[in-house]
C-alpha positions as MATLAB code, in Angstrom:
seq = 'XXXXXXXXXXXXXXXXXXXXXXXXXXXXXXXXXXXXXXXXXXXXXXXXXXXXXXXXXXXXXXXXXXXXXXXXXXXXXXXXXXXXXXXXXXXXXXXXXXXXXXXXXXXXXXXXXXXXXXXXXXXXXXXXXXXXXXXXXXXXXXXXXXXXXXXXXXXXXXXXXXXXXXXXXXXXXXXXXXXXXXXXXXXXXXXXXXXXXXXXXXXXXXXXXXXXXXXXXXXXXXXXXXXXXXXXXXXXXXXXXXXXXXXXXXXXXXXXXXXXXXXXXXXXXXXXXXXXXXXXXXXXXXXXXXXXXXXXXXXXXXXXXXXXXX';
ca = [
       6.112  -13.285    8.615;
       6.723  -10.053    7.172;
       4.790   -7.137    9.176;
       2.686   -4.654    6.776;
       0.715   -1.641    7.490;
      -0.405   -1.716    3.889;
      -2.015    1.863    3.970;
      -0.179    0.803    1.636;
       2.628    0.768   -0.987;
       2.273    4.278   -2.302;
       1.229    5.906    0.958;
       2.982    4.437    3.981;
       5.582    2.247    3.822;
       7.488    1.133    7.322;
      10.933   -0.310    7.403;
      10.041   -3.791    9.171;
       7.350   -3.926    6.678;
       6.407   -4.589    2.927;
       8.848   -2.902    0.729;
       7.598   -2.777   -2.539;
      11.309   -3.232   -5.077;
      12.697   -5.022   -7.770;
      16.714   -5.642   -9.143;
      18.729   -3.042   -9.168;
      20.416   -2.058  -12.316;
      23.631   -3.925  -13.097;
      26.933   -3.648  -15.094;
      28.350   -1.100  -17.035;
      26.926   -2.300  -20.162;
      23.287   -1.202  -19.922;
      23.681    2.295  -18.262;
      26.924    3.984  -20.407;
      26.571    7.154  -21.365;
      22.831    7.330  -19.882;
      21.279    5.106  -22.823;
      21.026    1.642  -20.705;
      17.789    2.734  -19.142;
      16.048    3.949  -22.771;
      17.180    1.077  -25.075;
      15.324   -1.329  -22.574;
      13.035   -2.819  -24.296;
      11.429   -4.408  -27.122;
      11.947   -2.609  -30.438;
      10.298   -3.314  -33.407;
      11.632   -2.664  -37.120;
       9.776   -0.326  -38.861;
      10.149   -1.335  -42.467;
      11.265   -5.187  -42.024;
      10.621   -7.999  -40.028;
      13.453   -7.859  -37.283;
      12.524   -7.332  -33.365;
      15.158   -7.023  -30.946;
      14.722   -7.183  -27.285;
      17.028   -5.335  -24.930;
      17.484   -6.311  -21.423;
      18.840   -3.991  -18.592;
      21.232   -6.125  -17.250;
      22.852   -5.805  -20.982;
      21.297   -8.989  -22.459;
      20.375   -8.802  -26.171;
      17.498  -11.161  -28.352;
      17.390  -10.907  -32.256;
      14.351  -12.282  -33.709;
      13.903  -11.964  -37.537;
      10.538  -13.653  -38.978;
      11.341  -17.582  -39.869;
      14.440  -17.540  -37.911;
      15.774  -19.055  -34.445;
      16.271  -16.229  -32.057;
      19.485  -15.398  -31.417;
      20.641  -13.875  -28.017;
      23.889  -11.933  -26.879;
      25.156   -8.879  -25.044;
      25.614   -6.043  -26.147;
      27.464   -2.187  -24.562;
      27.634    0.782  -25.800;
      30.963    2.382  -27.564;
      31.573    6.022  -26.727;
      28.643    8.587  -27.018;
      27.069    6.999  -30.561;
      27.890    3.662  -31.157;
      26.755    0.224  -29.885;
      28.068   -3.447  -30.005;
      26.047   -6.839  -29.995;
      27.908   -9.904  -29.640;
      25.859  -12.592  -30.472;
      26.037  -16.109  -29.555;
      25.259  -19.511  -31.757;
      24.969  -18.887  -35.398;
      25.208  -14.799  -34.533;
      28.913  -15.754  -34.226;
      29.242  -16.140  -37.810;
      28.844  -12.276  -38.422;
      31.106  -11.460  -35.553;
      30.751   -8.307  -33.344;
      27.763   -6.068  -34.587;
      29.095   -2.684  -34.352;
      26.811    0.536  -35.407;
      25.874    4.058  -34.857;
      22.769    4.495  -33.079;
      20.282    7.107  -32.269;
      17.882    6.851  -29.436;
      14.833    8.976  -28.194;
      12.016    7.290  -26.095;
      10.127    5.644  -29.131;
      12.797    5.298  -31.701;
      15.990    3.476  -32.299;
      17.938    4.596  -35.744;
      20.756    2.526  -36.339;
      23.570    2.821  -38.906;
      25.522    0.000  -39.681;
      29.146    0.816  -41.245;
      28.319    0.673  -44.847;
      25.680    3.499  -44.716;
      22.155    1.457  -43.990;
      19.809    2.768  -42.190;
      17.555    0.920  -39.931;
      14.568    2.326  -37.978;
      12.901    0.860  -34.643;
      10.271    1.589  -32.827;
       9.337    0.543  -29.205;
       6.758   -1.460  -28.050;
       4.923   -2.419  -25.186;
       5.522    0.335  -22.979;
       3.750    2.902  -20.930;
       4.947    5.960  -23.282;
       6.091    9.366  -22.297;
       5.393   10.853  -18.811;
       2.025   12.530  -19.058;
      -0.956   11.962  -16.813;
      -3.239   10.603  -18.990;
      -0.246    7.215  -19.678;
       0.907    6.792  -16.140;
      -2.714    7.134  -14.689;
      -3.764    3.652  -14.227;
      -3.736    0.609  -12.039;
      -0.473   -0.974  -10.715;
       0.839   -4.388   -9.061;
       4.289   -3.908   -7.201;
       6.733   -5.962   -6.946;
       9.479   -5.698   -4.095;
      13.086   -6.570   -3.721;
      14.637   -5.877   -0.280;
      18.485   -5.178    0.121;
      19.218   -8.032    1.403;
      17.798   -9.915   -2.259;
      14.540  -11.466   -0.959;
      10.997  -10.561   -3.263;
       7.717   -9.661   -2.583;
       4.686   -9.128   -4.150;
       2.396   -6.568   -2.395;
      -0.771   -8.257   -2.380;
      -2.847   -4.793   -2.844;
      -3.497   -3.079   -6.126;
      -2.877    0.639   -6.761;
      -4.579    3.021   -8.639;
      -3.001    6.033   -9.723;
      -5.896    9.175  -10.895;
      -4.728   11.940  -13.354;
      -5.564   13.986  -10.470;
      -2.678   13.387   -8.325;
      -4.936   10.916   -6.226;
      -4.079    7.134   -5.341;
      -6.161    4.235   -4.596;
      -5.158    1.417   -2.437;
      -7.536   -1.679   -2.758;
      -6.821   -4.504   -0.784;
      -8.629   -7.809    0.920;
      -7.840  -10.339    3.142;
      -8.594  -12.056    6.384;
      -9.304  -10.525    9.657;
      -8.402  -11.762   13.238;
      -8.897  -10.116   16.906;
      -5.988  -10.312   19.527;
      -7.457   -8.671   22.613;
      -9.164   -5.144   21.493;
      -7.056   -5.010   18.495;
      -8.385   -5.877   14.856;
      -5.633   -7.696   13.382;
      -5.589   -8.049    8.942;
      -3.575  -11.331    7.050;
      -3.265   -9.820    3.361;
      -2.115  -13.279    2.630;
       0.003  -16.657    3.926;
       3.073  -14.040    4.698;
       1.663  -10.519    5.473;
       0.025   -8.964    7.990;
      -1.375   -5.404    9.008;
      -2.980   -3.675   11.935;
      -6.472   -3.166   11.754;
      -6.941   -0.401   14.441;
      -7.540   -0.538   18.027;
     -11.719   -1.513   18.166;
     -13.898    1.250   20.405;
     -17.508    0.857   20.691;
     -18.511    2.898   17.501;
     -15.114    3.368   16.230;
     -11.825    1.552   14.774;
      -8.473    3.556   15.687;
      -5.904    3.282   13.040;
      -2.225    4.101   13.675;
      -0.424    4.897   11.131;
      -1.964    6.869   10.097;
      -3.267    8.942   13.362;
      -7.033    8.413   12.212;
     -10.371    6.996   13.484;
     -12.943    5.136   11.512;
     -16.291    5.551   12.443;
     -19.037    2.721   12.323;
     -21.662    3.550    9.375;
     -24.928    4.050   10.898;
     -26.537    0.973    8.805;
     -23.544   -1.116   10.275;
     -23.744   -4.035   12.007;
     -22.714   -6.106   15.165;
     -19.951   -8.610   13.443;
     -18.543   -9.348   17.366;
     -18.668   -8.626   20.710;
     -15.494   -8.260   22.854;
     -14.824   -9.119   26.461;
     -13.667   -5.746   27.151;
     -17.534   -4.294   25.770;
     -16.065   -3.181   22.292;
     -17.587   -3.805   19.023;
     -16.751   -5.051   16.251;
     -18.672   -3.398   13.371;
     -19.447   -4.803    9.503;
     -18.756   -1.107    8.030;
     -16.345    1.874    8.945;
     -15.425    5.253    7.321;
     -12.988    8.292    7.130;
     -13.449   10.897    5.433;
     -10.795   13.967    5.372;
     -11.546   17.290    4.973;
      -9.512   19.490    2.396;
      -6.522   20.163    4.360;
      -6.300   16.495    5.187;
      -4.017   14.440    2.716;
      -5.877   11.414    3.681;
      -9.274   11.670    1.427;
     -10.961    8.599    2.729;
     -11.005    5.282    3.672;
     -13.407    2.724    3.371;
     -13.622   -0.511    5.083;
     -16.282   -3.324    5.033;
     -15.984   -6.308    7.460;
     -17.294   -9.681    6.191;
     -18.759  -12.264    8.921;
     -17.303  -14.881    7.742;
     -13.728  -13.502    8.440;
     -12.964  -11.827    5.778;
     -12.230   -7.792    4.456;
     -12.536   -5.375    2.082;
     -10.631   -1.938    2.098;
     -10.278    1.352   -0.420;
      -7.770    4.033    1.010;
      -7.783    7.308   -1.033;
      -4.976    9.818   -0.591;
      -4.820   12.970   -1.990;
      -1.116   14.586   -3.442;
       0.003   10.934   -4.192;
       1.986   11.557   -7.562;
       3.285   13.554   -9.900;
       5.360   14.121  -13.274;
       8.603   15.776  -12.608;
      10.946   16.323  -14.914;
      10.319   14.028  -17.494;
       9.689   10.933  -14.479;
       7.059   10.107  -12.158;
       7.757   11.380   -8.341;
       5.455   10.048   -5.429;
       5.086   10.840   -1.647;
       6.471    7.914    0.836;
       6.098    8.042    4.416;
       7.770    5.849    7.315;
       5.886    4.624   10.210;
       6.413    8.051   11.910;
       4.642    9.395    8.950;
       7.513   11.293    7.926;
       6.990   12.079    4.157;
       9.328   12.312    2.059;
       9.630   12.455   -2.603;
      10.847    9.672   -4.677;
      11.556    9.419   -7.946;
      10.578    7.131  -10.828;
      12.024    6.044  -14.266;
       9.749    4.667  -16.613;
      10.712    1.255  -18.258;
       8.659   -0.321  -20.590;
       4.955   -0.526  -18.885;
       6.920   -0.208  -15.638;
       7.625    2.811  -13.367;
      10.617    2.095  -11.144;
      11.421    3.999   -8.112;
      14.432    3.822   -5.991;
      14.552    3.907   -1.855;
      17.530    3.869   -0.361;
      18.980   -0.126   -0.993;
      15.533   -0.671   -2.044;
      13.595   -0.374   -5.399;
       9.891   -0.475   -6.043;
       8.848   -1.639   -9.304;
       5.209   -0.437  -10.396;
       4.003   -2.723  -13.218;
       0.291   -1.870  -15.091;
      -2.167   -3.809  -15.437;
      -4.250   -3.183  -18.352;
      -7.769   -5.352  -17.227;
      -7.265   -5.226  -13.707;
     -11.068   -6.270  -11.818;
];
């Protein structure tokens, strides 16, 4: 059982817990000369029928309308060239070898008799402004030592800098303590239950019962368990509120608003981390395709958008 404070993902992440990651970058031939991380992608021919799908651990697929796919590798050669080799019936032409241009939307490439061919990208995010990374996110994890996870909470990222952490579940109590199961392999703290209250650490704050709440248990020690709780942080606080309704039936709905979540930093996306000290600390992002990926020591956390998320 993996252990998870899921205040979640974006806001406090502990060691033992839910790491949110995905692979790291491999081999030379995707990240020469800077490039590897901007050609990934699917590309799209501007004035033909040709779409060509490059993969970051240097993986190539050619697709032409009415054709088989064909699929390679492919590196880059000095500071302006690039080389597919393709496999199956690509052998026939033999090593693909031409100049290329790249910016974030547009691959030019020049093949060695003088033609010109123009691609643009698709499906991805776009460039770093607030209005294309503000949005809701699943994330994906990949912990050093390999193993995946799939935080089971969605995020919400506001052009304001805020972030949203919606989750549900099952509750349990062990003695005074509210226990959450986010699903068959993760689990949370709840808080500590008072009599009108729910203690939560991290982070260091209490939830009070709403005054239309009501009695969802009685403990042997004379706390209550309430149906409703709230927090709500005043301006100095980076903690802007949290919300959390408790179903009869044994089940849980929370939102956890933080303020100063994220931000666009030199051309990526940067966001606040904390351990379970809440220690804070800045990470940054690089934006691939309609994914944000942010590194953590051995650990990456890949953000992926959801475009109809509930």
């Amino acid at each position: 059982m993996k252990n998870a404070m899921i205040i979640l993902g974006v806001f406090v992440i502990i060691a033992s817990s839910i790491m949110i990651g995905c692979r790291k970058v491999d081999g030379e031939k995707s990240k020469e000369n800077g490039k590897g991380k901007v050609i990934v992608g699917k590309w799209e021919e501007v004035d033909g029928t040709q779409t060509i799908k490059f993969f970051k651990e240097g993986t190539v697929v050619v697709i032409d309308k009415g054709d088989p796919p064909l699929t390679g590798d492919y590196r880059f050669i000095g500071d302006s060239r690039i080389r597919m080799d393709l496999k199956g019936l690509g052998e026939l032409l033999g090593p693909v070898i031409a100049k290329i241009s790249i910016s974030m939307d547009e691959i030019v490439l020049t093949n060695p008799s003088g033609k010109i061919e123009k691609y643009r990208k698709l499906e991805q995010i776009g460039r770093a402004t607030k209005s294309n990374i503000a949005g809701n996110y699943t994330i994906v994890m990949k912990m050093p030592d390999g193993e995946e996870f799939k935080n089971p909470a969605l995020i919400t990222l506001k052009e304001d800098g805020t972030g949203l952490v919606s989750s549900s579940g099952k509750w349990n109590i062990s003695g005074d303590q509210l226990e959450f199961q986010y699903d068959q392999d993760v689990t949370g703290v709840g808080g500590e239950i008072t009599m009108d209250a729910l203690r939560r650490k991290p982070p260091q704050v209490s939830l009070r019962k709403r005054r239309k709440a009501e009695v969802i248990k009685r403990i042997k020690t004379g706390s209550i368990l309430w149906s409703e709780y709230y927090f709500t942080g005043d301006r100095s606080s980076i903690i802007k509120s949290i919300n959390l309704e408790i179903k009869e039936h044994g089940t849980f709905q929370e939102l956890f608003v933080r303020r100063d979540v994220w931000r666009i930093k030199d051309g990526g996306v940067e966001i606040t981390v904390a351990d379970e000290n809440q220690k804070e600390r800045k990470i940054k992002g690089e934006i691939e395709e309609n994914t944000i990926i942010f590194q953590d020591g051995e650990t990456e956390f890949r953000y992926i958008k959801v475009e109809n998320a509930p």
